[in-house]
C-alpha positions as CSV (number, residue, x, y, z in Angstrom):
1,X,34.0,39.4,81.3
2,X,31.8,42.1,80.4
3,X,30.1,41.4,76.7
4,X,31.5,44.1,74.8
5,X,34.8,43.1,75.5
6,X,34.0,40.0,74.7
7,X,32.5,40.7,71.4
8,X,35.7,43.2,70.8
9,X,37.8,40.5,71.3
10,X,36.4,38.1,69.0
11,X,36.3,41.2,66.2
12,X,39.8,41.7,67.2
13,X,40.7,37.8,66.6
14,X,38.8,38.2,63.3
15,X,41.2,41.0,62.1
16,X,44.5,39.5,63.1
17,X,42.9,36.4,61.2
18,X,42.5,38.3,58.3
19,X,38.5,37.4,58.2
20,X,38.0,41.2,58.4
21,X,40.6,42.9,56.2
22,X,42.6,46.3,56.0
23,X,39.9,49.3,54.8
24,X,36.9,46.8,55.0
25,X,33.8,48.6,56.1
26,X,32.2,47.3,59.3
27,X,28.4,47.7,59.4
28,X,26.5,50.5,61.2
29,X,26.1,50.3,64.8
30,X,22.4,49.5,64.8
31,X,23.1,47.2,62.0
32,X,25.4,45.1,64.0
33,X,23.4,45.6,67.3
34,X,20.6,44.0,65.5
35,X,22.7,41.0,64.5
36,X,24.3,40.1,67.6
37,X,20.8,40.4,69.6
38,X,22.6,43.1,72.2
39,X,21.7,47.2,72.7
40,X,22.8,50.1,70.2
41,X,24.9,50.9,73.7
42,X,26.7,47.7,73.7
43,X,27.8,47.9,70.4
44,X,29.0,51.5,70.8
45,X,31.1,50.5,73.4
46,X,32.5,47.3,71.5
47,X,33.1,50.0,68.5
48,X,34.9,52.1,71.3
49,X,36.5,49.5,72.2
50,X,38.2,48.7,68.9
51,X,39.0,52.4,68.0
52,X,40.7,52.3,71.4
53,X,43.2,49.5,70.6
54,X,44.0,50.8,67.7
55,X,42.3,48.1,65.0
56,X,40.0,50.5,63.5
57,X,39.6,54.2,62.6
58,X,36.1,55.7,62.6
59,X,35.4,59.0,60.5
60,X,32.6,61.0,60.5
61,X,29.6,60.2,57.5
62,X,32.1,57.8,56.0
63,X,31.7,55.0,58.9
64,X,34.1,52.7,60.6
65,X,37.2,50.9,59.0
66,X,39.4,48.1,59.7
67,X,43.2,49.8,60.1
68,X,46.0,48.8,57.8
69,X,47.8,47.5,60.5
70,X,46.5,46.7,63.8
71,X,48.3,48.6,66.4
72,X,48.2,46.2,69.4
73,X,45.6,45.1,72.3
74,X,45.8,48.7,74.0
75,X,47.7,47.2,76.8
76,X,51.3,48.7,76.5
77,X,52.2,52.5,75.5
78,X,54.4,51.6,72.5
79,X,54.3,52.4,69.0
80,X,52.8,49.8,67.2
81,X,54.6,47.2,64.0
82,X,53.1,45.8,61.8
83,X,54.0,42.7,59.8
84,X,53.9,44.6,56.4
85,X,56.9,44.1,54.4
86,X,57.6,47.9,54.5
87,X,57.0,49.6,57.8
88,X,56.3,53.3,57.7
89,X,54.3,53.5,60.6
90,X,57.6,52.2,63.2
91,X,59.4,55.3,63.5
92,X,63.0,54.2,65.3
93,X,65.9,55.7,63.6
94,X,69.3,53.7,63.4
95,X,72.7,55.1,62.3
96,X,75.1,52.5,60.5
97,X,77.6,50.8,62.7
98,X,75.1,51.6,65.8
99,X,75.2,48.3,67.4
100,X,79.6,48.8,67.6
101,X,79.5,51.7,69.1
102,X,77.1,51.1,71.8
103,X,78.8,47.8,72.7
104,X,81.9,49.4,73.9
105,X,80.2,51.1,76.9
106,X,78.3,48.2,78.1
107,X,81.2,46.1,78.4
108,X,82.5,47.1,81.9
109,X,78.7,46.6,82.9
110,X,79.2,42.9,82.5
111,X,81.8,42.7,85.3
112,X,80.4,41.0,87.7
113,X,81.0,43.7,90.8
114,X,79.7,46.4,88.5
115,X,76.9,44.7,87.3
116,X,75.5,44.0,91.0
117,X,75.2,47.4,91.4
118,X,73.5,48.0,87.7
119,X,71.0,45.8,88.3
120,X,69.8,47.2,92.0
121,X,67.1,50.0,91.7
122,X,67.1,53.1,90.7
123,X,65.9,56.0,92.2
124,X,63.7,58.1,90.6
125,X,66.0,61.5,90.7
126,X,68.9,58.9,89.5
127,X,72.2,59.4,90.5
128,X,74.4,62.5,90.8
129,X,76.3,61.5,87.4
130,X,73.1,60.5,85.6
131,X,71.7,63.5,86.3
132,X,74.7,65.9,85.1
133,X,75.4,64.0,82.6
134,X,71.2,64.5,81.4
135,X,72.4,68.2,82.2
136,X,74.6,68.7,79.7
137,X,73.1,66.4,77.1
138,X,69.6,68.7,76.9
139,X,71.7,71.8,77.2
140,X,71.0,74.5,74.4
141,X,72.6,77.9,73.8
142,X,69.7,79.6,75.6
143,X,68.8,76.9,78.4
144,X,70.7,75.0,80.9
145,X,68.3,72.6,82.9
146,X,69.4,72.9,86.7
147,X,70.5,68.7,87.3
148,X,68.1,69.0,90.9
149,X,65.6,69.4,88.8
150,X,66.2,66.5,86.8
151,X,64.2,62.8,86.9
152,X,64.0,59.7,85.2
153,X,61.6,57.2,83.8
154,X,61.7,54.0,81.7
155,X,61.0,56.0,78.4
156,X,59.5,59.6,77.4
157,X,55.9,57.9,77.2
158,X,56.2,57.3,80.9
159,X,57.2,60.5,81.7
160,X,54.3,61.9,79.6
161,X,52.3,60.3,81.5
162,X,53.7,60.9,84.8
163,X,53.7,64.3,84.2
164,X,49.6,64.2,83.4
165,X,49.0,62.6,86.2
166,X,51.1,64.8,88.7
167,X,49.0,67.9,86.7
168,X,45.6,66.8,86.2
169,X,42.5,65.2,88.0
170,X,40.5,62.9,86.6
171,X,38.1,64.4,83.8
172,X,40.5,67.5,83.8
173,X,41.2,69.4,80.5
174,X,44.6,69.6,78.4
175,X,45.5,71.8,76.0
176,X,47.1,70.3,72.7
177,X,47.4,70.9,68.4
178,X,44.7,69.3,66.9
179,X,46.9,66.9,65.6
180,X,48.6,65.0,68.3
181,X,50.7,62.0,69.3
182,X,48.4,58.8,69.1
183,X,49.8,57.9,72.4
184,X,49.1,60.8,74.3
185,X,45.6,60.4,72.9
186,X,45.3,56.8,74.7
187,X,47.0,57.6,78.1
188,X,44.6,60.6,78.1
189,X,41.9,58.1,78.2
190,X,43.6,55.9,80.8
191,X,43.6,58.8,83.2
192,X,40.5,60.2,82.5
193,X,41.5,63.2,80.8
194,X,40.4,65.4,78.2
195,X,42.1,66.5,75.6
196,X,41.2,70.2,74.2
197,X,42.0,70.7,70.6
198,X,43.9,74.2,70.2
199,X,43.4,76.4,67.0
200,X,46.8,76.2,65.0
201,X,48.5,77.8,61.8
202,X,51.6,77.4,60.1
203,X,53.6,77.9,63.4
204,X,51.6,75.9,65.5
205,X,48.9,76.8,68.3
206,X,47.8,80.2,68.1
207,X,48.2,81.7,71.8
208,X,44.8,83.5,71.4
209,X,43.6,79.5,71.0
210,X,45.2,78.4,74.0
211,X,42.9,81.8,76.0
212,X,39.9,80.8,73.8
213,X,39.7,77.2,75.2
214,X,40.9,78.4,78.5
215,X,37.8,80.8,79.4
216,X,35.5,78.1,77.7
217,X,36.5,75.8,80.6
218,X,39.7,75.9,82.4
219,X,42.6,74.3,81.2
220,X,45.1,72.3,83.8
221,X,47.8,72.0,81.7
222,X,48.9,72.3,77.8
223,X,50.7,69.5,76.1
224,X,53.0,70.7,72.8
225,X,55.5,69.9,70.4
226,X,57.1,72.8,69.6
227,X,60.0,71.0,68.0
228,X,59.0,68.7,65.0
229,X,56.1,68.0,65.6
230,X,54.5,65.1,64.7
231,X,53.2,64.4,62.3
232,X,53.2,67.7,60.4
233,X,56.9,68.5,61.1
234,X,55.8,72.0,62.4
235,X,58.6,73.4,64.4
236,X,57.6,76.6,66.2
237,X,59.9,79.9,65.8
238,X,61.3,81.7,68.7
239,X,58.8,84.1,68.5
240,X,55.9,82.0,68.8
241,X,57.8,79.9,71.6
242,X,57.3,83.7,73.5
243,X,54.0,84.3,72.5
244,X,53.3,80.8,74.2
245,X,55.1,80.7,77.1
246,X,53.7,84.7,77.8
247,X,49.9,82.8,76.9
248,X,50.4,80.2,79.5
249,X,51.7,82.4,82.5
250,X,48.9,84.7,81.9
251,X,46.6,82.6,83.0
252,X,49.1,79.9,85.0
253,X,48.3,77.1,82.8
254,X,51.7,74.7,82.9
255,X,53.0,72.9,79.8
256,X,54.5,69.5,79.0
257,X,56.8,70.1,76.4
258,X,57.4,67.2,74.0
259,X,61.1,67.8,72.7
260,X,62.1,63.5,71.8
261,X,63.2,64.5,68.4
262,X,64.8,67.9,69.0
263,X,68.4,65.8,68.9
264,X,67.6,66.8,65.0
265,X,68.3,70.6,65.4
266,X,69.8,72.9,67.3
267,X,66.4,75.2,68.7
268,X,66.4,76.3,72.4
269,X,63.2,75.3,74.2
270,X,59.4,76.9,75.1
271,X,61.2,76.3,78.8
272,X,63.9,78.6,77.8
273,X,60.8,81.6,77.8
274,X,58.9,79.8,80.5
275,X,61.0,77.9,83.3
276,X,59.0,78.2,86.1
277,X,55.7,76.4,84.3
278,X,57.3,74.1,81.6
279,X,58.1,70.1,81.9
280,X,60.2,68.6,79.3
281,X,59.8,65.4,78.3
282,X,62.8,63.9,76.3
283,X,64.9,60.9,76.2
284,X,67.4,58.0,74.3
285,X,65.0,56.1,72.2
286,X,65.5,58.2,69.0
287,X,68.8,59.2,70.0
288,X,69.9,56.1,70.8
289,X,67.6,52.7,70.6
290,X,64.2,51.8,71.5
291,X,65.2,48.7,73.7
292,X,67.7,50.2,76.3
293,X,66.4,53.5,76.4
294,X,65.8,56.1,79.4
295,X,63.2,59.0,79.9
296,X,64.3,62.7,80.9
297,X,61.8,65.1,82.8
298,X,63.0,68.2,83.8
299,X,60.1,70.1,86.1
300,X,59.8,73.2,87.7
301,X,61.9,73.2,91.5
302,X,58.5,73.5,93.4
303,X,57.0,70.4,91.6
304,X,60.1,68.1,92.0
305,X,58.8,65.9,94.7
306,X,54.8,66.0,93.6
307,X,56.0,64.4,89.6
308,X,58.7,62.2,91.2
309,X,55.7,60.6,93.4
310,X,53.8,60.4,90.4
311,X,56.5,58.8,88.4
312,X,57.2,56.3,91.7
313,X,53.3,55.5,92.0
314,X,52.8,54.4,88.2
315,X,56.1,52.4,88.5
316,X,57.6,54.2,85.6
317,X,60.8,54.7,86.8
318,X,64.0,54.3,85.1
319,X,66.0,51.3,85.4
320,X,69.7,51.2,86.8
321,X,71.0,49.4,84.5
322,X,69.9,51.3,81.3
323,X,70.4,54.3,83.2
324,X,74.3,53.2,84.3
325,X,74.4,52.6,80.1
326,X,73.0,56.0,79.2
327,X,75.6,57.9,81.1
328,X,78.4,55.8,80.0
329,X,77.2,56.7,75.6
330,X,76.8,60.1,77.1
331,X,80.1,60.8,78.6
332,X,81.8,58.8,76.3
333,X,81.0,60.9,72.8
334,X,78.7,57.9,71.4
335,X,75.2,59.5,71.8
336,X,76.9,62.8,69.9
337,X,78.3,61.1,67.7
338,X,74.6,59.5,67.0
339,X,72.8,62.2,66.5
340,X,75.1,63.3,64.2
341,X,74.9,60.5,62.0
342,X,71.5,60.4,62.3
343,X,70.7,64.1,61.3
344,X,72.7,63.4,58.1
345,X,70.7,60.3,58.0
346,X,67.0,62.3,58.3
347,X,69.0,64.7,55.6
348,X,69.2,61.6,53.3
349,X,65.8,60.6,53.6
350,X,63.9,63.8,53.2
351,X,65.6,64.3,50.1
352,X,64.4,60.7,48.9
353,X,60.4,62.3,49.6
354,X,61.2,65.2,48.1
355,X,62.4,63.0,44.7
356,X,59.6,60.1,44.7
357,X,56.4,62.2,46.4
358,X,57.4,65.5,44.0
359,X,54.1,67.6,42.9
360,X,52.3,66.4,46.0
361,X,51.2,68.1,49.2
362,X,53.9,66.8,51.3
363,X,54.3,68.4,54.7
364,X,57.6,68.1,56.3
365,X,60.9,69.3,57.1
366,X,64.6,69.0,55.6
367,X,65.6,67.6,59.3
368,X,62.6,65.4,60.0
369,X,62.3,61.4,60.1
370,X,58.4,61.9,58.9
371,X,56.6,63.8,56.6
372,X,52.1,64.8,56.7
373,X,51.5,63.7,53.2
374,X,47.7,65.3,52.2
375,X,45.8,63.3,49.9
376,X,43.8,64.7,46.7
377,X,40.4,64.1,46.3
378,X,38.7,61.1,45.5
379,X,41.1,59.6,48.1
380,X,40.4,59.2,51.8
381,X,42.8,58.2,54.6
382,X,40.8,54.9,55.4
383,X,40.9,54.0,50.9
384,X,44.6,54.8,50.8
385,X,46.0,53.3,53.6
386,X,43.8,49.9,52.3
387,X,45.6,50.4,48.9
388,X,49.2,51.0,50.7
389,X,48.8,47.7,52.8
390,X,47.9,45.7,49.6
391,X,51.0,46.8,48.3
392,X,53.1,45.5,51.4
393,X,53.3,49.2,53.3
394,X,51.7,50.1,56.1
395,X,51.6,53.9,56.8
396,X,49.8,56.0,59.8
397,X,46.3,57.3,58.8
398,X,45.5,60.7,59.6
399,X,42.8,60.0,62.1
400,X,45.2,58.1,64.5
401,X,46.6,61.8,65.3
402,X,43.3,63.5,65.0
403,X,41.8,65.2,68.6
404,X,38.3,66.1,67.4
405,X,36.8,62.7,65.7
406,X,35.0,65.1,63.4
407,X,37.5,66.6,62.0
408,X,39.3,64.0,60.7
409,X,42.3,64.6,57.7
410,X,42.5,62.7,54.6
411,X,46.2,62.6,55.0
412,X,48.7,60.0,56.3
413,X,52.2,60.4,58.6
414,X,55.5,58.2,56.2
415,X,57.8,57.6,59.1
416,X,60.8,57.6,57.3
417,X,63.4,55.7,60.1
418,X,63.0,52.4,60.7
419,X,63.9,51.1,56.9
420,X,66.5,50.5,54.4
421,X,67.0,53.8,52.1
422,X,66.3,51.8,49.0
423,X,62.8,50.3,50.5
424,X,62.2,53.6,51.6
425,X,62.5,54.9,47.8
426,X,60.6,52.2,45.9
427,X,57.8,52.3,48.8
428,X,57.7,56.0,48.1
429,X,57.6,55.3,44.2
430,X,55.3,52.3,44.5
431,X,52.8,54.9,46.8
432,X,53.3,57.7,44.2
433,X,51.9,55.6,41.4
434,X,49.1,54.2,43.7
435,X,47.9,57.8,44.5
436,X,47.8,58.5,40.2
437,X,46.2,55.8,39.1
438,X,43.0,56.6,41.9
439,X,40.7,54.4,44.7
């Protein structure tokens, strides 16, 4: 094993032991070089290393800090627990009753004739019901995705990813907000690809940003969430969603479009003002659940085989038997009747920030399952989210969604979904009083 891995290893063992604890300080670089008798370059890349699996965050002049709540070896692209009492970092909504009315479907998969068939492979286009019943389940006023045109992967991470790899080469360039998806940032460095921070406002990416960075080197594709984006809860307006889509065919840049929590409102897509160059990435694991969940893709007609191979060679497809189940709580009313619970849910919840967090700079949106909350001064991302995991919460430091490493917000993402309402209120109270009384 190469020695930096080994030494990141060992650190890695050290913070799951607790011997190096949430927000403590490791030494600098040279400093540690010197005590473990190896090069600066080794310990860069054991530091690397660690901001890779998500253990510690680095900023800029400030130096490098243990993370609240480690967020896994690196090895698997899923959102990251923590063994903190309260969780807002987990971001999985579920609606009361969920569990009964999802049982109802997979029933009849039990039998065992039907379940022979469930359990056989699934291609990647699925079959001809999966993919009308996808069909109508994206559907919105002002876009109706053609089912042909429809595939299917394990989970909207994988089809993220699929969808990179169909459009970019190795040390190719991609568009995104300066703020972006963690994961996105790590299955960029898996395939080699580098990710272009994009000038944004209160609407999103500017599409004079999107030429900027384009004639500074060319872009091969541009990665957005138009729709809730996280973590700021930006959703983009019609207008911009034009402006965008007219940015990218100018100069025939395509765009992943990110839409896994548009279930929460009722927009029409950047695909709806740019078919012939957008991918949109969805899928079941907000809507639904996070364990028996499907990915959606919907691609252009002439890139249907070239993303299926993709999807096929990184053996992310979909499998049949979560696919059989998806089209069974689609046609059936339960995945409506979901998201309607769970919008009223969101609804619930935003209303709870907007009570316990009132007088601070929280970002969000009424319909959201997150909100950007932006320190004051003396705090820092690193401090705060120390101070939150001593209390028994783990939140999402800015700097996990942060593109450029030197521009890294004092600000952290409260996913809101994955605990009970009153947790969620005296976790929101408890941070509150943490944030007045100072680091």
């Amino acid at each position: 094993m190469d020695v930096y891995r080994r030494l990141a290893d060992r650190m890695a063992d050290d913070i799951a032991a607790g011997r190096l604890r949430p927000g403590e300080r490791l030494p600098p670089q040279r400093v540690f070089a010197r005590r473990r008798g190896i090069a600066g370059s080794t310990a860069g890349r054991v530091y690397a290393e660690l901001v890779r699996r998500g253990l510690v965050v680095g900023e800029v002049g400030r130096g490098t800090f243990v993370r609240a709540a480690p967020a896994g070896n690196g090895r698997a692209l899923v959102e990251a627990a923590t063994a903190a009492p309260v969780n807002l970092e987990l971001n999985y909504p579920s609606a009361p009753g969920q569990s009964e009315l999802l049982a109802p479907a997979l029933a009849p998969l039990l039998r065992p004739d039907v379940l022979t068939d469930a359990l056989r492979p699934a291609p990647v286009s699925g079959t001809p019901e999966a993919r009308r019943a996808a069909a109508g389940l994206l559907a919105t006023p002002a876009w109706q995705p053609a089912s042909d045109r429809i595939l299917f992967t394990g989970n909207a991470r994988q089809a993220v990813a699929a969808t990179l790899a169909s459009l970019v080469r190795p040390g190719g360039r991609v568009g995104v907000e300066a703020l972006t998806y963690p994961v996105v940032k790590e299955i960029a460095a898996r395939l080699g690809i580098t990710l272009v921070p994009l000038a944004t406002d209160e609407e999103g990416p500017r599409p004079q940003a999107v030429a900027t960075a384009h004639r500074t080197a060319p872009l091969a594709a541009l990665y957005l969430q138009p729709t809730l984006h996280n973590p700021t809860s930006v959703t983009t307006s019609p207008e911009r969603r034009s402006q965008l889509a007219d940015a990218a065919a100018d100069l025939d840049i395509p765009v992943i479009e990110d839409r896994i929590w548009s279930f929460l409102t009722d927009d029409d897509p950047l695909a709806a003002h740019a078919p012939g160059l957008t991918h949109v990435v969805d899928g079941l694991s907000k809507r639904v659940a996070p364990g028996l969940t499907v990915g959606f893709l919907v691609v252009p007609e002439e890139r249907v085989e070239t993303v299926a191979a993709a999807v096929r060679s990184g053996g992310w497809s979909a499998g049949r038997f979560a696919l059989e189940a998806a089209v069974r709580w689609i046609g059936d009313g339960t995945v409506e009747r979901l998201v309607a619970a769970k919008r009223a849910d969101a609804a619930r919840r935003q209303r709870i920030v907007g009570e316990e967090l009132h007088g601070f700079a929280v970002r969000s949106d009424p319909r959201a399952y997150f909100a950007w909350w932006e320190l004051p001064a003396p705090w820092r991302a690193d401090t705060f989210t120390a101070a939150a995991a001593e209390h028994g919460i783990a939140v999402t430091p800015g700097p996990a969604f942060a593109v450029d490493p030197n521009r890294t917000p004092d600000a952290v993402r409260l996913g809101l979904a994955s605990v009970p309402e009153p947790d969620l209120r005296r976790a929101l109270r408890t941070l509150g009083g943490v944030v007045r009384a100072g680091p």
